[in-house]
Backbone as a ProteinNet text record, in pm:
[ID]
protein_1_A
[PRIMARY]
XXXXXXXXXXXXXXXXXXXXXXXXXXXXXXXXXXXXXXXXXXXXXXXXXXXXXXXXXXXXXXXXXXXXXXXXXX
[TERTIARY]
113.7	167	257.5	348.7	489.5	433.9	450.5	452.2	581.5	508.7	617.7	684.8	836.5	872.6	809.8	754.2	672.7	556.6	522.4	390.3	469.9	601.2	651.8	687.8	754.5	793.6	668.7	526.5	467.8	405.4	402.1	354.3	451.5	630.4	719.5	651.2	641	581.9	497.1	343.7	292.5	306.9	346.3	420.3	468.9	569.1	644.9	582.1	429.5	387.2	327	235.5	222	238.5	394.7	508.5	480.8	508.3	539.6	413.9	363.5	181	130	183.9	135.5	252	355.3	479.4	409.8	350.8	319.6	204	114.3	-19.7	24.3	131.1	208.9	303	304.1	427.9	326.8	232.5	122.6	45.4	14.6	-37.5	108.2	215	336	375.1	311.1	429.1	291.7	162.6	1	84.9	142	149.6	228.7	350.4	435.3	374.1	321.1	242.8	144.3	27.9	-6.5	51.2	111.8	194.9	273.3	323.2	404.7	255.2	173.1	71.5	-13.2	-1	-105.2	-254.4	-254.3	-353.3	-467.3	-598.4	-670.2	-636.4	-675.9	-724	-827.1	-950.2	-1061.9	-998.5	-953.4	-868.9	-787	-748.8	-618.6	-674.8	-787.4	-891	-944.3	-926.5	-1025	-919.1	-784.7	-685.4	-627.3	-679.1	-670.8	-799.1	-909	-970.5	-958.6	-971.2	-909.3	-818.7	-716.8	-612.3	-653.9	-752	-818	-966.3	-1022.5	-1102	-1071.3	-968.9	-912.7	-846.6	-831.4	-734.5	-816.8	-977.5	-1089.3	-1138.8	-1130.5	-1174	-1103.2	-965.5	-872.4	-858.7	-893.2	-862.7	-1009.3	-1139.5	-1211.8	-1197.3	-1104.1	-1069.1	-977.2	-876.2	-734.5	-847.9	-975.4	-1025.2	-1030.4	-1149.6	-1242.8	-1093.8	-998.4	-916.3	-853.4	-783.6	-752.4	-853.3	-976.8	-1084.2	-1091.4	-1075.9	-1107.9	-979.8	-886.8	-751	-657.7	-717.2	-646.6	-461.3	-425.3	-305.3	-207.9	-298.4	-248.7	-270.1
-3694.8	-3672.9	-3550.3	-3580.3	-3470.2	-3364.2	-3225.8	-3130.3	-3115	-3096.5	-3077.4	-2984	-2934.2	-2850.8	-2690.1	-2749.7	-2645.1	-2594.8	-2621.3	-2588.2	-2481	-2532.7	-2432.3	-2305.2	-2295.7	-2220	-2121	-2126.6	-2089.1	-1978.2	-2065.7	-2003.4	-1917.9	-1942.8	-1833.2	-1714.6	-1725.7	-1620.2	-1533.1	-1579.2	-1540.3	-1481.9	-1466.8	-1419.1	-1338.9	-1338.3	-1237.1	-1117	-1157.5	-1064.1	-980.9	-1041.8	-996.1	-913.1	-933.1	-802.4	-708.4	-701	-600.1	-505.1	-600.2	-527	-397.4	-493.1	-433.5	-285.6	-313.2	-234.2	-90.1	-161.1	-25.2	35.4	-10.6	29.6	148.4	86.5	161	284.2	258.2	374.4	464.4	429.6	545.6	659.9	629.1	669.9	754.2	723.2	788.1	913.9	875.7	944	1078.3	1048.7	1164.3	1264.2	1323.1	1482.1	1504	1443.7	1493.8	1493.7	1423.8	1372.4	1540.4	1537.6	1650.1	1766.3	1809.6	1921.5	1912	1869.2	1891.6	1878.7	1860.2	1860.9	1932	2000.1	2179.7	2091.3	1978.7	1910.3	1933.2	1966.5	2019.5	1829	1834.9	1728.4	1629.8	1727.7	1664.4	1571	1640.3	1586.1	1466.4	1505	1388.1	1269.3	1292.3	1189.2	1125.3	1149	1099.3	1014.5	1047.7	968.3	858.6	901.1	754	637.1	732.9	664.6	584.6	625.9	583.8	452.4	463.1	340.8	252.7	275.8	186.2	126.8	183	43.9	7.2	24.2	-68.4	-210	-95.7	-254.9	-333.2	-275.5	-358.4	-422.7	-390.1	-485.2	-560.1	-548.8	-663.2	-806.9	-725.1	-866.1	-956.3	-899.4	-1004.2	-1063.4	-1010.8	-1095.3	-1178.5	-1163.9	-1264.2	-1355.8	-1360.4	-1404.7	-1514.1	-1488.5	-1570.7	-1670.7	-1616.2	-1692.8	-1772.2	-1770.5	-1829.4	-1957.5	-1954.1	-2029.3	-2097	-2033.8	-2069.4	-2255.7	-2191.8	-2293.4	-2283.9	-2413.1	-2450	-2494.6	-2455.6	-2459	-2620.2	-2695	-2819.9	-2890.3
1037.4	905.7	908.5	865.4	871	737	797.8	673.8	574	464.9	348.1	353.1	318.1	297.2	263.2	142.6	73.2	149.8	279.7	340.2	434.8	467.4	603.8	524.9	346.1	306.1	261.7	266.9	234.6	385.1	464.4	635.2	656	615.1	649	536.3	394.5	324.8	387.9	414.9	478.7	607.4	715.5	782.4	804.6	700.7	652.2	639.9	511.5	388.9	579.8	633.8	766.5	870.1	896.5	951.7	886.2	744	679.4	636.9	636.2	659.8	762.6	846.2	999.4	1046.5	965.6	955.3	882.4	792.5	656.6	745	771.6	885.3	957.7	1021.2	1129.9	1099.2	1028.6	940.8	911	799.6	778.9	875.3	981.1	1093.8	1126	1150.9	1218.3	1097.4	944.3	838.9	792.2	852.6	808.6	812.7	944.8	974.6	910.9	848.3	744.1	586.6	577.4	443.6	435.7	566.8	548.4	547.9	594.8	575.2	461.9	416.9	278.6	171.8	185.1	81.8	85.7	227.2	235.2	252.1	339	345.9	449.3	473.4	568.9	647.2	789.3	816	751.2	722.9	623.2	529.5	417	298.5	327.9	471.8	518.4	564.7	594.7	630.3	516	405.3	281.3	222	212.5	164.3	257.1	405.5	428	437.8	419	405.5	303.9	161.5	44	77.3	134.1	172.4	263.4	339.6	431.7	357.3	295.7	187.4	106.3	42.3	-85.2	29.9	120.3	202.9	246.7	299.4	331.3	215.1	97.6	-29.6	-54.1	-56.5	-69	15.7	188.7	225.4	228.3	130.2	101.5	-13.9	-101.2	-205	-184.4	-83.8	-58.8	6.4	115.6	188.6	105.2	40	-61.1	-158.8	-191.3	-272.6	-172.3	-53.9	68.6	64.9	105.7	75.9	-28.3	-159.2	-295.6	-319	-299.8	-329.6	-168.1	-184.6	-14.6	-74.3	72	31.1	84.4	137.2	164.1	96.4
[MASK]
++++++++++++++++++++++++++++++++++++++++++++++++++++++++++++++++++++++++++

């Protein structure tokens, strides 16, 4: 069975959203020591704000999980 249009345009979305994910991940880690320093940030502190950004991102991808699951996309 041949896929629909709309299935490839959805896998390119995804994908996409993906790169850019893994982009922002990556950027964060590279952009701390400037981030801390312009914010007079101990390491400690610098550690709490990413922590901060690293469980919202762990709560999220059990909610995309569960909705992924929830409504299939075929």
């Amino acid at each position: 069975m041949a896929q629909r249009p709309r299935n490839w345009i959805l896998i390119g979305l995804l994908a996409a959203v993906a790169v850019i994910n893994h982009v922002d991940r990556g950027g964060l880690s590279v952009a701390a020591p400037a981030i801390s320093a312009e914010l007079h940030l101990d390491p400690v502190r610098m550690g709490v704000v990413l922590s901060a950004f690293f469980r919202s991102y762990a709560a999220l991808q059990l909610a995309g999980g569960w909705l992924a699951d929830r409504f299939s996309v075929l």
